[in-house]
C-alpha positions in Angstrom: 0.0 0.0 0.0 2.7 2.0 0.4 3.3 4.7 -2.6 -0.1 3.8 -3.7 -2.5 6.8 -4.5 -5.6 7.6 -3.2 -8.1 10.3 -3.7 -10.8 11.3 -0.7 -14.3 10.8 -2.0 -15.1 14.3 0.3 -12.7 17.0 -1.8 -11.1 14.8 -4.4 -7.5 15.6 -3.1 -5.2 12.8 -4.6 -2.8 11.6 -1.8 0.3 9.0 -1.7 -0.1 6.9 0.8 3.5 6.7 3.0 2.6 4.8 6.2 -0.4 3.5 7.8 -1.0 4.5 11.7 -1.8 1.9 13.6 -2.0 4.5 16.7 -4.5 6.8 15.2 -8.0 6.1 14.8 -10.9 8.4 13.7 -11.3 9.3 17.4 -7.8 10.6 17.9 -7.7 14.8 17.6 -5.7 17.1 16.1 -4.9 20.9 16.2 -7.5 22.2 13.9 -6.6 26.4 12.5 -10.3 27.1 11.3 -9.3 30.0 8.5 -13.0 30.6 7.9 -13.4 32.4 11.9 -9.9 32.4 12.7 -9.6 30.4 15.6 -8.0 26.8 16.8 -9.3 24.2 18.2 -8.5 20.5 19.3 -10.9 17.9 17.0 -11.5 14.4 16.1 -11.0 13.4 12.8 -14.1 12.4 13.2 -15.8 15.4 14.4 -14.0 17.2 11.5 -15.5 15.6 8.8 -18.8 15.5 10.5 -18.7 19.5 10.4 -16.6 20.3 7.7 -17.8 17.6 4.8 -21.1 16.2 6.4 -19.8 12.6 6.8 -20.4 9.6 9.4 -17.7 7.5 10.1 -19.1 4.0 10.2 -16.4 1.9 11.5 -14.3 3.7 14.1 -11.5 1.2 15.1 -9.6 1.8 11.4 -5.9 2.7 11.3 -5.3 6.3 9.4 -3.3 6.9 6.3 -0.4 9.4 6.8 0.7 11.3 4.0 1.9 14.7 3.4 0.5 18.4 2.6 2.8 20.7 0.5 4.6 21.9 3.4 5.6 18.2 4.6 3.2 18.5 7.4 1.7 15.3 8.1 -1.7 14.7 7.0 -4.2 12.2 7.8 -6.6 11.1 6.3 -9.5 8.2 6.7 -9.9 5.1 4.8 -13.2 4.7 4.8 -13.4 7.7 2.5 -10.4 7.2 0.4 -10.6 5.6 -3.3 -7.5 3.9 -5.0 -6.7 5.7 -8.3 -4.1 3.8 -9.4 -3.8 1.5 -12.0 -2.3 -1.9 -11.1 0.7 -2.8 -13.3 -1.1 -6.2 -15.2 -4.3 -4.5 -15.9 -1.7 -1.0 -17.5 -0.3 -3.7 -19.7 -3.7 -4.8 -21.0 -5.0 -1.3 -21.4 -3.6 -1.1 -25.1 -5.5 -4.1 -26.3 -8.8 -2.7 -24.4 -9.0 1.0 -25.6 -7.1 0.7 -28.7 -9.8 0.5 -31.7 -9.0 0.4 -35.4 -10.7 2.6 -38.1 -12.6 -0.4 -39.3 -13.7 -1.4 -35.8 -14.3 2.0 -35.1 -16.9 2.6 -37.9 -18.6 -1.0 -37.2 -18.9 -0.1 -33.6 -20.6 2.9 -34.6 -22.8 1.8 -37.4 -23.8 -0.5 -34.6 -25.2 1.9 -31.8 
């Protein structure tokens, strides 16, 4: 899983996974800077997403993805609302033979429709 890309099904952010944390779960907190009323606060990750992107963690004993923001801060981030978006290797090499049509497919597929 490691290096493996994700994107968060809340605000489509792609992220590279670089470690799973086995010590954080949706119920640990965090130091929150709310730019909208300039203030911080200590939240759940939980209670975060609750407010921020209206979502309901269902299963709250799941390990958190660590990556990183653009200043290397560490960033967590929840499975439960993560999507893989890579591609794996075998199914890259069979991609050509999928999407690749000829001309004369091309116009049969179409006179077909």
């Amino acid at each position: 899983m490691i290096g493996t890309v994700v994107a968060t099904e809340y605000n489509f952010q792609s992220y590279t996974i670089e470690d799973i944390d086995f010590t954080k779960t949706p119920s640990s907190t965090f130091e929150w800077e709310n730019f909208r009323e300039k203030t911080q606060q200590v939240i759940s990750y939980e209670r975060y997403l609750h407010i921020n992107w209206n979502r309901v963690i269902s299963v709250y004993d799941q390990p958190l993805i660590r990556t990183s923001g653009r200043q290397r801060r560490a960033i967590y981030i929840i499975p439960e609302f993560s999507v893989l978006t890579d591609v794996p290797d075998d199914a890259r090499r069979e991609l050509p033979k999928i999407c690749s049509v000829w001309p004369d497919d091309r116009t049969i597929r179409y006179n077909n429709l």
